[in-house]
C-alpha positions as CSV (number, residue, x, y, z in Angstrom):
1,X,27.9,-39.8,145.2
2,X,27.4,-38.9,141.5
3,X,26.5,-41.3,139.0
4,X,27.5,-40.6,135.3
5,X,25.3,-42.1,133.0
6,X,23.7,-41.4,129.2
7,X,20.2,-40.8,128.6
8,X,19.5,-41.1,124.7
9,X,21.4,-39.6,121.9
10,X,20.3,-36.9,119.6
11,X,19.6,-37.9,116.1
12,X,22.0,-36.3,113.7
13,X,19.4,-34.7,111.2
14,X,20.3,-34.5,108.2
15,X,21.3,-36.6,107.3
16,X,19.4,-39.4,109.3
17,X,15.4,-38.4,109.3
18,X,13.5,-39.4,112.8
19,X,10.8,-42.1,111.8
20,X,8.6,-40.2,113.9
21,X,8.9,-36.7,112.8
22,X,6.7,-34.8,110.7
23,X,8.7,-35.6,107.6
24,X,9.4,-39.3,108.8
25,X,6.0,-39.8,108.9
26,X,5.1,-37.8,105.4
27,X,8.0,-40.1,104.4
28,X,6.5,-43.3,105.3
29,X,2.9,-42.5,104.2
30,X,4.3,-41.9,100.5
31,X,6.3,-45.2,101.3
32,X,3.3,-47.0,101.7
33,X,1.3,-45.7,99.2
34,X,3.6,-46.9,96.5
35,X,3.6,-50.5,98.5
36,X,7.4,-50.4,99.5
37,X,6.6,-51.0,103.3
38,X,5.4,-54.3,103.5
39,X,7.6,-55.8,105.2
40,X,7.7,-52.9,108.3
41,X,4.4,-54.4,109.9
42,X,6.1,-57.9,110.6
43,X,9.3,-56.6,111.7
44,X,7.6,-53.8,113.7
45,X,5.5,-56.5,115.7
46,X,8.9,-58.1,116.6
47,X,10.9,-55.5,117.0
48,X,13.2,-55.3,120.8
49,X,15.6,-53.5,121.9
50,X,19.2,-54.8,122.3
51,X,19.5,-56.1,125.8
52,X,23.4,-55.4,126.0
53,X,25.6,-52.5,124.1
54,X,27.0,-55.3,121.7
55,X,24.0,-56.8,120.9
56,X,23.0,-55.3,118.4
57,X,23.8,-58.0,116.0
58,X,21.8,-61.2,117.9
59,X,18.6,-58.5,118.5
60,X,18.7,-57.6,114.9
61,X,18.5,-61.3,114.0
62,X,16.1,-62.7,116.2
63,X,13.5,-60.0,115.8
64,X,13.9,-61.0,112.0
65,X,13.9,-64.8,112.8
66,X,10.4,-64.1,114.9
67,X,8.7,-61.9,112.0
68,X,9.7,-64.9,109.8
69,X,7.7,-67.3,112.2
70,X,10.6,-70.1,112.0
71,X,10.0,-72.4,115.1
72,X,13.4,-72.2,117.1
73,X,12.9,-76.0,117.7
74,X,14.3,-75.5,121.5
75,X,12.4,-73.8,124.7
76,X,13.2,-69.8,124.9
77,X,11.7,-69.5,128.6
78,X,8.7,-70.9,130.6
79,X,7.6,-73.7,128.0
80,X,8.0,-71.4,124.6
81,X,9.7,-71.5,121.8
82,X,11.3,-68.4,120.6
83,X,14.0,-66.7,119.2
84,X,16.0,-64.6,122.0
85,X,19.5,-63.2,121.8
86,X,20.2,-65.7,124.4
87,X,20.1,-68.5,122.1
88,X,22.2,-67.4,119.7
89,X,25.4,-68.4,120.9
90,X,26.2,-71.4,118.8
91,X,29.1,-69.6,116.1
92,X,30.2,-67.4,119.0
93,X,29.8,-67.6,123.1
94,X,28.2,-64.9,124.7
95,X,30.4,-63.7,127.0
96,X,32.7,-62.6,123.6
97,X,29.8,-61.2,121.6
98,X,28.8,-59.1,125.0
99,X,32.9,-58.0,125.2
100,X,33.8,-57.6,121.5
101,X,30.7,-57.4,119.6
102,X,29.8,-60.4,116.9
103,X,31.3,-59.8,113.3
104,X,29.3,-59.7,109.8
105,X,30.3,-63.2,108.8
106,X,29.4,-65.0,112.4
107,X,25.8,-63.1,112.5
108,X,25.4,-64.7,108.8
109,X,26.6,-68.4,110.4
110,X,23.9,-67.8,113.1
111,X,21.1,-67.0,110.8
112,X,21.7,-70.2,108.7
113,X,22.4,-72.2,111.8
114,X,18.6,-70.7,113.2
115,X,17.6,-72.6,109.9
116,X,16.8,-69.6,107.9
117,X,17.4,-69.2,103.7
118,X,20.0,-66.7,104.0
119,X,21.8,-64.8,100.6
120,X,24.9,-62.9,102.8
121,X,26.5,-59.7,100.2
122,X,29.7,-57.7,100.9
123,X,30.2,-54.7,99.2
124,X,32.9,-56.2,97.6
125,X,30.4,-58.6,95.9
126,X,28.0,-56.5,94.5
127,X,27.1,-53.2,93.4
128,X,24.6,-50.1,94.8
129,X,22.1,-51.1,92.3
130,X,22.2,-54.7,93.5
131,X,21.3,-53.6,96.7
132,X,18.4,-51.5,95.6
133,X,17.3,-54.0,94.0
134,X,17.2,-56.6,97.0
135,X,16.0,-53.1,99.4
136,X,12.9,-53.1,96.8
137,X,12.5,-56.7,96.8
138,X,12.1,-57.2,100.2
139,X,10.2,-53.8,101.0
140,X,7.1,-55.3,98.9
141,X,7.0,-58.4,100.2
142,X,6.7,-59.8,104.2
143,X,8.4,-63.2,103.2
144,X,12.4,-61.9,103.4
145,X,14.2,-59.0,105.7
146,X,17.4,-57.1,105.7
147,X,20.2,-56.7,108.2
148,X,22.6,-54.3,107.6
149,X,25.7,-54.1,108.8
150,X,27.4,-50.4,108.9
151,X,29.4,-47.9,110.4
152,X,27.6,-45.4,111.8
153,X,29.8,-42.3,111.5
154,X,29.2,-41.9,108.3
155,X,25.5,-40.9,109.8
156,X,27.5,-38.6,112.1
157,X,26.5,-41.0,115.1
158,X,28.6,-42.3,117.8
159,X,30.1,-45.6,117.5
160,X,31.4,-47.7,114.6
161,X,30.2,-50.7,113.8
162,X,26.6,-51.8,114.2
163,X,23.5,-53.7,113.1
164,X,20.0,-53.3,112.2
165,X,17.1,-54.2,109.8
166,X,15.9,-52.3,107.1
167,X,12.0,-51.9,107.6
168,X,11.2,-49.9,104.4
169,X,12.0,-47.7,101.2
170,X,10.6,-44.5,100.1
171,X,11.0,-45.1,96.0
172,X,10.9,-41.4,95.0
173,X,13.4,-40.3,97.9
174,X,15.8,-43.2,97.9
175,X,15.5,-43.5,101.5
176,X,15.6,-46.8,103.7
177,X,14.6,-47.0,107.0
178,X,16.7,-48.1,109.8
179,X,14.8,-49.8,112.4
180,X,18.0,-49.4,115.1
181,X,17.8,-51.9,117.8
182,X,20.1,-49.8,119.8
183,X,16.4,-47.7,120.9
184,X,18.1,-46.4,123.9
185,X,20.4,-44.5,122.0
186,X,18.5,-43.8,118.9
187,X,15.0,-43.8,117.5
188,X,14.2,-45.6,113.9
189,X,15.1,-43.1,111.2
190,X,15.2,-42.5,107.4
191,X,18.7,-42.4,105.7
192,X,19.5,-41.8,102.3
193,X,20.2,-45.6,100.2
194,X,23.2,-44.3,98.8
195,X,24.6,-43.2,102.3
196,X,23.7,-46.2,103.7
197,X,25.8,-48.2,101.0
198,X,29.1,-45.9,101.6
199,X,28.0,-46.7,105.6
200,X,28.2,-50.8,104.9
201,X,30.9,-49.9,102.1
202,X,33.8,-49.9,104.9
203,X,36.3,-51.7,106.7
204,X,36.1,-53.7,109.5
205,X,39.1,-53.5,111.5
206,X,38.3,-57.0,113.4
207,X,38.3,-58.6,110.1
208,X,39.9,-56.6,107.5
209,X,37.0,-57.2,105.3
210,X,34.0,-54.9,104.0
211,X,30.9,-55.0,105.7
212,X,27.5,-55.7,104.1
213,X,23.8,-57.2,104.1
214,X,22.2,-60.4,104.3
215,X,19.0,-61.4,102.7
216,X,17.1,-63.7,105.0
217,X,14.0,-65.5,104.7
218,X,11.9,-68.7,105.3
219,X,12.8,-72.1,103.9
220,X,10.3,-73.9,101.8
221,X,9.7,-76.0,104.4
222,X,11.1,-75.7,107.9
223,X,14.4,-77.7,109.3
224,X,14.9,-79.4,112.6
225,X,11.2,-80.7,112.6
226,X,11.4,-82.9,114.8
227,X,15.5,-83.2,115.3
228,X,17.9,-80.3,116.6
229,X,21.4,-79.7,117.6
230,X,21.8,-77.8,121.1
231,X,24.4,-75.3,121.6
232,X,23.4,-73.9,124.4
233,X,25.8,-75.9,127.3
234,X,29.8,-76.3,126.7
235,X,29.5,-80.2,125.9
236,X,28.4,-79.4,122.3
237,X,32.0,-78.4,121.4
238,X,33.9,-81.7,122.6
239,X,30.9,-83.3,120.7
240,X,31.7,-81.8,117.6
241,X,34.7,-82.1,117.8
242,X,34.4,-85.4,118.5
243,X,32.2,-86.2,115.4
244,X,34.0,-83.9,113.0
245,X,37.7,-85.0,113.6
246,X,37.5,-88.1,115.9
247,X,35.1,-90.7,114.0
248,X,37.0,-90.4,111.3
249,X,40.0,-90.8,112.5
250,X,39.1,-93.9,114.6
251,X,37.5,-95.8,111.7
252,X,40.7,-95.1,109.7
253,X,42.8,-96.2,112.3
254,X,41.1,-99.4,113.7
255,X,40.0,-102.7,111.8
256,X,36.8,-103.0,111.0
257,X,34.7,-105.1,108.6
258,X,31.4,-105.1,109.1
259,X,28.9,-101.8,109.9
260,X,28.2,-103.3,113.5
261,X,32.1,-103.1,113.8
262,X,31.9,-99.3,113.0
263,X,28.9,-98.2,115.0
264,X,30.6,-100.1,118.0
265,X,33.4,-98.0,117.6
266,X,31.8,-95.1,117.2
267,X,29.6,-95.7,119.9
268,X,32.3,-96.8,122.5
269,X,33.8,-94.0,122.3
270,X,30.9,-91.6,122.0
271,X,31.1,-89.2,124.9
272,X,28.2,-89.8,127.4
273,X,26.1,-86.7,126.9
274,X,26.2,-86.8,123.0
275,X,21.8,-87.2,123.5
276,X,22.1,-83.7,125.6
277,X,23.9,-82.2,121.7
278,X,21.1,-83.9,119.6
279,X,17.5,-84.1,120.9
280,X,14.1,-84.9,119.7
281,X,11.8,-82.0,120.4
282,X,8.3,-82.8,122.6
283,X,4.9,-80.4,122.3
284,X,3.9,-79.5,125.8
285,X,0.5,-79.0,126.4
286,X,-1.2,-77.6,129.3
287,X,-3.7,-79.7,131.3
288,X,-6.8,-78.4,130.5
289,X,-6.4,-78.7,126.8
290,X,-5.7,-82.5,126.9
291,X,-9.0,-83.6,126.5
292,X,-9.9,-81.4,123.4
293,X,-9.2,-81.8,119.9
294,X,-5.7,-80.6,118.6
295,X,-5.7,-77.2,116.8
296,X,-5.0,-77.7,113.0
297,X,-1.2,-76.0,113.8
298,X,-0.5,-78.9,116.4
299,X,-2.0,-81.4,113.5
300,X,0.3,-80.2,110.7
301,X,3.2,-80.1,113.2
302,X,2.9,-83.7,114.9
303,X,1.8,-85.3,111.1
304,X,5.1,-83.9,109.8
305,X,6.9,-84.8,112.8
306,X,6.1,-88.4,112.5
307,X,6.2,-89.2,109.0
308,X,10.2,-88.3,109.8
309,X,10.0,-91.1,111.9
310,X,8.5,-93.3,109.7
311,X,10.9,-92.8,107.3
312,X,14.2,-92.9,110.1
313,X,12.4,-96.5,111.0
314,X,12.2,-97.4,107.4
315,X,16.1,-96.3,106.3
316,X,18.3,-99.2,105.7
317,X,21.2,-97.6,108.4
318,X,18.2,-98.0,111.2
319,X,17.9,-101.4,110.6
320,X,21.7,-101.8,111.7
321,X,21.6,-99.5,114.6
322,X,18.2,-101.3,115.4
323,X,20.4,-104.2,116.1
324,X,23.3,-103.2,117.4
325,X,22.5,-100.6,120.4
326,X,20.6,-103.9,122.5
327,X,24.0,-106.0,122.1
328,X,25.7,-103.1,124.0
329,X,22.9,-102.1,126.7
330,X,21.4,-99.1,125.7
331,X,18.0,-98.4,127.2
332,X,16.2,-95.5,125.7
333,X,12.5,-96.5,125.5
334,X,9.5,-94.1,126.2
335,X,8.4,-94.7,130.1
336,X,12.1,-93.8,130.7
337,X,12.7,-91.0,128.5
338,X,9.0,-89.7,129.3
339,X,10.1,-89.2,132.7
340,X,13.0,-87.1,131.9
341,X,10.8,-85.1,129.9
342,X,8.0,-84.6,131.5
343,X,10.8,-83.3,134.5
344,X,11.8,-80.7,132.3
345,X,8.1,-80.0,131.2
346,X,7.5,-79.1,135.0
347,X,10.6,-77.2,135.0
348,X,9.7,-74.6,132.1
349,X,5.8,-74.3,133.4
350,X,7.0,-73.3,136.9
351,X,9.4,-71.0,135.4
352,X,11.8,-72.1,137.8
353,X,14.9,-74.1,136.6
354,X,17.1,-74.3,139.6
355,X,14.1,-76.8,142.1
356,X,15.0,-80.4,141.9
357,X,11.7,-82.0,140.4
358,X,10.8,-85.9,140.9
359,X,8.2,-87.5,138.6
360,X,6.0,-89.8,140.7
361,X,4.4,-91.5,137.6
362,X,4.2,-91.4,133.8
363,X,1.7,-93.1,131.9
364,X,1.0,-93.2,128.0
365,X,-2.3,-92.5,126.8
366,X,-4.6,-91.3,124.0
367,X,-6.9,-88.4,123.0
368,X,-8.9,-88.5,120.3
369,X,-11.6,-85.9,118.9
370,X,-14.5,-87.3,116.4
371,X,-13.4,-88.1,113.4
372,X,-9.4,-88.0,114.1
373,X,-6.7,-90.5,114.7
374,X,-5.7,-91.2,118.0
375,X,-2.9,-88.8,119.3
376,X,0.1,-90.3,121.7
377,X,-0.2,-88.1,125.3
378,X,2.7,-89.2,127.7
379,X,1.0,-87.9,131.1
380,X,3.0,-87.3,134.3
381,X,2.7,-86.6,137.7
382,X,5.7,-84.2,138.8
383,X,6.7,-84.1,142.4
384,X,8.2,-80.9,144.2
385,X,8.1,-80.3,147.8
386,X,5.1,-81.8,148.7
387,X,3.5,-80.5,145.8
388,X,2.1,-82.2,142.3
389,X,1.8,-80.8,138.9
390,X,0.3,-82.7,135.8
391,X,2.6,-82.4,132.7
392,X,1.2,-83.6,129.0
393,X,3.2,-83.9,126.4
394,X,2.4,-84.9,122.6
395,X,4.7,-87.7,121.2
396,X,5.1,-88.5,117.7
397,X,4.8,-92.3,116.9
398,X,4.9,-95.0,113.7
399,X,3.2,-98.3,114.0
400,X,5.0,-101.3,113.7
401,X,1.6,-102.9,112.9
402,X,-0.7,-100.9,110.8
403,X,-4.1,-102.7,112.6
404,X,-3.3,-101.2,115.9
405,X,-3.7,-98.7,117.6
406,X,-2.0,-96.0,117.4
407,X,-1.2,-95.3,121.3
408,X,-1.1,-99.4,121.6
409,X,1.9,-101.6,122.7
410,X,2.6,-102.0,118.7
411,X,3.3,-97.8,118.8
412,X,7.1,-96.8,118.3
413,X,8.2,-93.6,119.4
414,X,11.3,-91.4,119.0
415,X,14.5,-92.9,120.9
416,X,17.7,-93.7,121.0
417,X,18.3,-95.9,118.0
418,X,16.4,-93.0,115.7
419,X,18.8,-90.0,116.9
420,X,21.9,-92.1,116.8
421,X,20.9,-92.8,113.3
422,X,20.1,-89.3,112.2
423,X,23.3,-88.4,113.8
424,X,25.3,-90.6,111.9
425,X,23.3,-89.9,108.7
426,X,24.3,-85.7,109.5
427,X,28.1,-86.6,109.2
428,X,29.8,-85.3,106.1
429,X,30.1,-88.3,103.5
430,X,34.0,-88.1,103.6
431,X,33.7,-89.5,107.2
432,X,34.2,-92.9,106.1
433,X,36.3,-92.6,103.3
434,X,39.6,-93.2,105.4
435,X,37.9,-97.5,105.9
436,X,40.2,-99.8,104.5
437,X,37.9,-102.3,103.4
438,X,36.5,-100.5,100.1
439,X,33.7,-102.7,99.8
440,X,32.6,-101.5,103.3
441,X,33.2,-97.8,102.4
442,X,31.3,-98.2,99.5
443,X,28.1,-99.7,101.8
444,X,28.6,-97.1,104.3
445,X,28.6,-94.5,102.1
446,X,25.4,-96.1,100.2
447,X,23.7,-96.3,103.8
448,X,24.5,-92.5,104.7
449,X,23.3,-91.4,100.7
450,X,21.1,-88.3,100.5
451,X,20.0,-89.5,97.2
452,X,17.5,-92.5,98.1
453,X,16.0,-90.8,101.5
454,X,12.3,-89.5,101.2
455,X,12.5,-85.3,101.3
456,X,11.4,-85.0,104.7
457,X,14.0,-86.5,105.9
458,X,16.3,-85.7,103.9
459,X,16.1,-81.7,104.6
460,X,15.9,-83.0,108.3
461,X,19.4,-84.3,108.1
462,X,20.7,-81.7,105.6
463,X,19.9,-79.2,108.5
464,X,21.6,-81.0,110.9
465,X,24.5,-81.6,108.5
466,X,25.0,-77.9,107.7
467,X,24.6,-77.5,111.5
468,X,27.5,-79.2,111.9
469,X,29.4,-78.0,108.9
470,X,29.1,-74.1,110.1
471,X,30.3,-75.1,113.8
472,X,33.3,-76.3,112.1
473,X,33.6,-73.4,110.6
474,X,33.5,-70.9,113.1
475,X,35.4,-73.3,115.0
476,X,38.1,-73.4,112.6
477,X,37.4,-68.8,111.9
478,X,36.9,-69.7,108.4
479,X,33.3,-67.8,108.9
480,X,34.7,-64.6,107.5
481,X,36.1,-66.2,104.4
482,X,32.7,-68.4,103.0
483,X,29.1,-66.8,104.1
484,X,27.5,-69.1,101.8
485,X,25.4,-72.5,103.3
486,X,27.3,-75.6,102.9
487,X,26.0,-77.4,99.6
488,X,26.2,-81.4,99.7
């Protein structure tokens, strides 16, 4: 029985230039002399191959989120975090993107979504010598990348529409350098800038509107620190949904007076797996390191993780939900959410997600090196047919009294009352505006303010507030139309 299949394409030369010819690499050594190629050695230590045809878009963006080093803030496989096509399936599900392809203005939703500083250009919006200009900008430095988006005919290749970063620029030739994810059909190669801008400077049928680029680079300081929105199971659109249109609706519609009389409506109605949308994120650690002293990157993470804390336990909207979520029996506290946890920690170190695993015991304990603060460890004992595995996790935690210690009964750690309050906090302002007691609206309003919360956590629920904002969006295919952030 035959089998038809492809095996590689030739590279139309000219007026595409393999990276590694002769001349590609006589290219690229001029390239680098002049110090236009230092951005190549990031992307080239990420750089993977599009796992499906259609791809091409997620690949080119998560091997430019990895060279950026910005933390996912959700597991990858095994107990890592990473950036994987896989995961990007927030502004449009997989299944389409693997059918269809992903369009210029849904990648651009993803890559702020990821939590990256992204500057998104059509052709429309800009001329050749802008682009140069950004090409240059980001070719001598390893802080921001490139994705083009173009229509490869115009190389004389097969296919239309596709992605890919841009890992370099010759100054003297005019030349960029594709770094094509599609690697099974065609190698990196040299084209010439202003070919490349008549290649992005065309139509997309899907859309109607011109392709283009998108700067992206790291934030000042990372997002989703210790808070993040999953997409990655279907309950995340009735959620949204559910916050975006619903709340406001409900505390339009119903009587209430007092904040305690709109967190218990927005709570009653709050569907059950809203803490499976928003999630607090846990550092695994593996056995044998318990005992040692953190490394100075777990430090920086876990100080920074709970000084957000500290400041979600010292907001003024805490205080209420403090109060509230006890008169309507919600249980959230560490022994039972350590169990959950340290379940899923067992789950991701096997590297297999489909056993059934039952934790036998947790218990919350200390480490603490010479000369450093005590460090919160929840421990757990994880039983699967017959067998036991330890799980350690680190825990970020506030004192309710300064004198103690800081693993002691005093110790208050992420739950519950914290994410509801971030969650609340992440709602656009206008949420509440429909209350018909203005006194009220005026106090809710105060309580949800940007303006009077510490900058830690203020970016922290800006993210998740944009998070929300772009899955409206695409939800409502208004993606195309505004690449920008939202701006509150």
């Amino acid at each position: 029985m035959a089998m038809a299949s492809l095996y590689r394409r030739s590279l139309p030369s000219p007026p595409a230039i393999d990276f590694a010819s002769a001349e590609g690499k006589q290219i690229f050594n001029e390239a680098l002399q002049k110090g236009t190629m230092e951005g190549f050695f990031r992307l080239i230590s990420y750089f993977q191959t599009q796992s499906e045809p259609a791809y091409c878009g997620l690949a080119s963006l998560s091997m430019v989120l990895n060279a950026l080093s910005i933390d996912p803030g959700r597991k990858w496989k095994g107990p890592w975090r990473w950036f994987d096509e896989s995961m990007l399936d927030c502004c449009e599900p997989l299944e389409i993107v693997r059918d269809k392809g992903i369009t210029f203005g849904k990648v651009v939703c993803l890559a702020h979504c990821s939590g990256a500083k992204v500057e998104a250009f059509r052709t429309s919006q800009c001329t050749i010598g802008d682009f140069r200009n950004y090409v240059i900008k980001c070719s001598t430095s390893d802080n921001c990348h490139i994705i083009s988006s173009y229509n490869r005919g115009v190389f004389k290749q097969t296919g239309t529409g596709h992605f890919s970063p841009i890992g370099g620029y010759n100054a003297e030739r005019d030349m960029a350098l594709i770094l094509d994810v599609a690697r099974f059909k065609y190698p990196p190669h040299w084209v010439p800038l202003k070919l490349l801008w008549e290649a992005m400077d065309s139509l997309d049928q899907s859309t109607g509107h011109r392709r283009g680029f998108m700067l992206i680079s790291r934030p000042h300081r990372e997002p989703g620190l210790l808070y993040t929105l999953s997409c990655k199971d279907e309950s995340w659109l009735s959620i949204a949904k559910y916050l975006s249109e619903d709340v406001p609706r409900l505390v339009s519609s119903q009587h209430v007076n007092t904040v305690e009389k709109i967190l218990s409506v927005v709570f009653k109605s709050l569907p059950s797996n809203f803490n499976q949308f928003i999630r607090w994120v846990a550092e695994l650690r593996r056995k044998e390191d318990v005992n040692q002293n953190l490394s100075a990157e777990e430090k920086s993470r876990l100080n920074l993780k709970q000084e957000v804390l500290k400041q979600v336990h010292e907001c003024e909207l805490f205080k209420h939900v403090n109060k509230f979520l006890p008169s309507v029996g919600y249980e959230d506290n560490l022994p039972y959410v350590a169990a959950k946890v340290c379940c899923q920690g067992a789950e991701v170190l096997s590297g297999n997600m489909s056993k059934e695993f039952c934790c036998r015991e947790t218990c919350v304990k200390c480490i603490k090196g010479k000369g450093e603060e005590a460090v919160t460890v929840v421990s757990g004992v994880v039983v699967n047919d017959g067998s036991e595995q330890q799980v350690d996790l680190l825990v970020p935690s506030t004192q309710a009294d300064p004198t103690c210690c800081d693993c002691g009964p005093e110790s208050v750690y992420p739950a519950g009352n914290d994410v509801f309050t971030v969650l609340l906090m992440a709602l656009p302002p206008q949420t509440w505006s429909g209350i018909k007691e203005q006194t009220l609206v005026s106090e809710m309003k105060q309580l949800v303010s940007m303006v009077s919360l510490p900058t830690l956590l203020q970016e922290e629920v800006l993210h998740l507030r944009r998070q929300l904002q772009l899955l409206k969006r695409c939800g409502e295919n208004k993606e195309e139309d505004d690449l920008a952030a939202p701006v509150y």
